[in-house]
N, C-alpha and C positions, 0 to 999 in steps of 0.2 A: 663658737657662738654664732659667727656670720652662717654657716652650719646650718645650724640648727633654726637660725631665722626665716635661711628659705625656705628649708623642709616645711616651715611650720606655713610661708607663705604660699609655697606650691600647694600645701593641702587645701588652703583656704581659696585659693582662687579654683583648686579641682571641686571643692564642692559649689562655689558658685556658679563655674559652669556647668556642673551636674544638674544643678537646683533649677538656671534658666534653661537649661533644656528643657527641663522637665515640665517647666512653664511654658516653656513654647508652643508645647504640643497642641494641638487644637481640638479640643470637649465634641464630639459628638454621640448623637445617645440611639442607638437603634431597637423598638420595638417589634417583637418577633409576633407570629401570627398564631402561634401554639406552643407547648411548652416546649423545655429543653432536650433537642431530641436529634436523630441523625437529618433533620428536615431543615435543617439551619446549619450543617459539620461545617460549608465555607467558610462562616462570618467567626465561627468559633476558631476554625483553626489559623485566621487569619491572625485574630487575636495570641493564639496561643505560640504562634510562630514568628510573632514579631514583624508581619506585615503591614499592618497602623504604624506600628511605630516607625519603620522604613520610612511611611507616608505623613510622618510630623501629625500622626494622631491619636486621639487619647480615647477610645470608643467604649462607651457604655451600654454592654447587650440586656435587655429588657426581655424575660422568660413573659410568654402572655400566658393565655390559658379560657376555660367555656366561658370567664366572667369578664373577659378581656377585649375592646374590640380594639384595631389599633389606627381606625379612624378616628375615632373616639379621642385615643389617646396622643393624636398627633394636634387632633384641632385644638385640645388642651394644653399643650405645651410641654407634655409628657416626656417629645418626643422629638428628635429632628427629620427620620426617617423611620417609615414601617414598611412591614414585610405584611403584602395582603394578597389575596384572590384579584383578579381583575372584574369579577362580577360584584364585588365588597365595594371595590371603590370607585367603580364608575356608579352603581349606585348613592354609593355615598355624595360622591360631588354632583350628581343631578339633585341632591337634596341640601346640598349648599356648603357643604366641606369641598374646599379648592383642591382636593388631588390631585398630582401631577406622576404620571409615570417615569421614570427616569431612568431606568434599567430595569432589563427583562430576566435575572440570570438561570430564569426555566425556561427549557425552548418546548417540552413539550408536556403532558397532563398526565395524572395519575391517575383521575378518575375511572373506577371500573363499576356495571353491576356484578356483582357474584350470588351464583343462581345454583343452587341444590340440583343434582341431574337426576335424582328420583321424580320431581316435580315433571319432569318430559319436556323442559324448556330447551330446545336447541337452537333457536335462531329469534330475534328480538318479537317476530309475528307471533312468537308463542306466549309472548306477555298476555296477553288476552284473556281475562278473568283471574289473574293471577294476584298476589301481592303482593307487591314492592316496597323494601325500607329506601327512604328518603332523608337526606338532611336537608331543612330549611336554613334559616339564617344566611339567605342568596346562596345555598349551595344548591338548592333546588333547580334554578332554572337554566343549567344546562339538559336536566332531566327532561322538564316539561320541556323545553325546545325539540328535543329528540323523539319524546312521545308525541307531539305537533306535527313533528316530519312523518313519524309513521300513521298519523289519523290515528292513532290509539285515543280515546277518550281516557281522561282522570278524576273521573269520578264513581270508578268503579261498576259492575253489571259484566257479562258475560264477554263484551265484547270492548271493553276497556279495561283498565288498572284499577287495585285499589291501594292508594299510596299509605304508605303506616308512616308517620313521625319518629323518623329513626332517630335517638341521641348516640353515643358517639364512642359504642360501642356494636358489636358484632352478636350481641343474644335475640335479636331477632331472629337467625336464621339458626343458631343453634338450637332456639326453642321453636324451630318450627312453624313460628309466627308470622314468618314473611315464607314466597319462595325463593326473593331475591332480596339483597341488601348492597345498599353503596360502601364501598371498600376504598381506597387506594392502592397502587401497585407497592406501595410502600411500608404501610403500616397494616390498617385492618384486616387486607386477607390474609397475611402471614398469622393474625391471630383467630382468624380461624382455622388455617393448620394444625396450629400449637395448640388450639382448644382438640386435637380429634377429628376432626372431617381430612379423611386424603387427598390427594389435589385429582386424582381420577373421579374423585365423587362431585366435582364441583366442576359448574363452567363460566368463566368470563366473558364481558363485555365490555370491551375498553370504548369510551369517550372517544377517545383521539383515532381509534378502529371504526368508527360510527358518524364522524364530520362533525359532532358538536361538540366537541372538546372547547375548553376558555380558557386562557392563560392563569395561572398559576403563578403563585410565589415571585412576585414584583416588587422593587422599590419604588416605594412614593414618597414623595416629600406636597411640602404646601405651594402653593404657588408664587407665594412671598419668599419664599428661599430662592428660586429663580429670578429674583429682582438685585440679589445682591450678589456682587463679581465672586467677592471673596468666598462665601457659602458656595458659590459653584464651585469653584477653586478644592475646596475639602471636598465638596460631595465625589468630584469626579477623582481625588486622592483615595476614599472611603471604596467608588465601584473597585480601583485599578486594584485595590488591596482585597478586595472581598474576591473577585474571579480569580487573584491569584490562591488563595484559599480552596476555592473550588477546584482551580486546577493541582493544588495538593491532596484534596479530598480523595480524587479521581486517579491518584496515581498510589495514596497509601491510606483506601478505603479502613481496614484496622486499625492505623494509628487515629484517623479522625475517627472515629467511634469513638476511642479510648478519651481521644480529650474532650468528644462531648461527653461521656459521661463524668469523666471530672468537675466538666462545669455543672451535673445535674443534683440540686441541692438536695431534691426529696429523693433520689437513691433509688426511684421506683422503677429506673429503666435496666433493662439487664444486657451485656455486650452481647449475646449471641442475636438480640432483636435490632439490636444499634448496626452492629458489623453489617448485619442484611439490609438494615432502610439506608444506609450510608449507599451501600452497592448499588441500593435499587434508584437513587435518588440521584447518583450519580447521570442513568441514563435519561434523565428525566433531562439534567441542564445537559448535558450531552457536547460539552467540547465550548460551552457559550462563550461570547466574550461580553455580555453584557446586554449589546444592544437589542433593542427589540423590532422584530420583524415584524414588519407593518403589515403585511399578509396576515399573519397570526392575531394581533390588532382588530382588524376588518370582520374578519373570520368568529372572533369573540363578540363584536357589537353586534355583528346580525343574528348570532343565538340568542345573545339576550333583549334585543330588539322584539324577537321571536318566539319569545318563550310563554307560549298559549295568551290564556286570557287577562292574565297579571303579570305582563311581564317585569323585568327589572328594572329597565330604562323605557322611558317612553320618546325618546327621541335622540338624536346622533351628535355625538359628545362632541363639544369645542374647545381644544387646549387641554386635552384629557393625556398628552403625551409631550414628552418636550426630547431634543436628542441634544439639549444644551451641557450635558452632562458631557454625557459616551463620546460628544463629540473631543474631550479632550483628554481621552484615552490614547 
């Protein structure tokens, strides 16, 4: 009987400690900057591997998506941390959303134009009367920055661009509509492969190849997170667990495909496009540990400082970056 009393008390104080563990763990919600896709494998596989939970946290990944912003959704409460462009959110906070950069875990850009070589385009002087797809929604003005550096005028005539309103796919330049289109080295130009065009018939123009390249794929949080110990405390538990992620990403590019596509609800991505954004996205953070190179920082304010006659910032961000985090990595 004395027996069986333990058994029966050993079970019960096991699920109580089960139970406060499980309590312990500390809620964070992160807001991703597009849907569920190999552009995010770290944060997923960190989760999927048990890396939060190493860091006593409970992380809630937010799929975003076109109708998604995730300034938007942090200033609401949505959210504790998002995954955005740096030209998103330094905009944002000159328009009164507190973002704060906190980690950088992309060191370098995907942005490319990809340009048809029947068009005669070989070196960016050839834009010149031509027509380029463009995304807005601040993806534009590393564009205009670069067209600025070269004197190219954009508004079209023999001797400038005519920029087309690209959404957020690749049939502009299949339908021959544009002669160039904005890609990533990640996603869109492989789908113009996969659509038919060989890569001999195509020529790139990488951003980060051309000096206006902008930082990419950032954590921000609000600036009110940085007022309290403890929220630093998890955010900088959340970095050290996410770049370990990244750094599994980058050693078993395959497996993280597989478990982002497990996380992908609508089923619409396929592994042989995951397996290749995963590889391709790898070179993008390229070994990161998080923090962000204030070089790269600098380098992004003065594009969009610069970016023609609208540009996206009209003057030089204050408190736009904190290393309160990373500093306790």
């Amino acid at each position: 009987m004395k027996a069986l009393k333990s058994l029966a008390l050993a079970s019960v104080l096991g699920t109580s400690l089960v139970s406060g563990a499980a309590e312990a763990a500390d809620e964070l919600t992160l807001q991703l900057k597009w849907v569920t896709q190999g552009q995010f494998a770290g944060y997923y596989v960190a989760e999927d591997k048990g890396f939060y939970d190493e860091e006593g946290l409970d992380v809630t990944i937010k799929p975003g998506g076109p109708d998604i912003a995730p300034p938007q959704v942090i200033a609401g409460g949505g959210a504790d941390v998002v995954i955005d462009w740096m030209p998103s959110a330094l905009a944002s906070r000159e328009k009164g959303v507190p973002l704060v950069n906190i980690a950088q875990p992309f060191k370098k850009s995907g942005m490319m134009l990809t340009c048809r070589k029947d068009t005669g385009i070989t070196s960016p002087e050839d834009f010149k009367g031509k027509t380029l797809g463009v995304w807005f929604f601040g993806n534009e003005y590393p564009f205009l920055s670069w067209m600025s550096q070269l004197g190219i005028p954009t508004d079209g005539g023999e001797d400038g661009v005519t920029v087309l309103k690209q959404g957020f796919n690749v049939d502009p330049l299949l339908q021959k509509q544009a002669d160039c289109i904005s890609t990533m080295t990640y996603n869109e130009y492989w789908q113009v492969i996969d659509a038919g065009i060989p890569e001999d018939e195509l020529i790139v123009f990488k951003y980060e190849d051309q000096g206006v390249a902008t930082l990419e794929d950032g954590l921000y949080v609000l600036e009110s997170s940085l007022e309290d110990p403890e929220m630093v405390d998890k955010l900088a538990r959340f970095v050290k667990a996410s770049m370990k992620g990244w750094a599994y990403a980058a050693e078993n590019p395959e497996e993280a495909a597989e478990i982002v596509l497990e996380n992908d609800a609508t089923g619409a991505q396929t592994e042989k496009h995951q397996v290749r954004m995963v590889g391709e996205i790898n070179k993008l953070v390229d070994g990161s540990d998080g923090k962000l190179d204030m070089s790269a920082y600098e380098r992004t304010v003065k594009s969009l400082l610069s970016g023609g006659s609208d540009p996206v910032i009209t003057k030089e961000p204050q408190g736009a970056t904190s290393t309160a985090v990373t500093d306790k990595l």
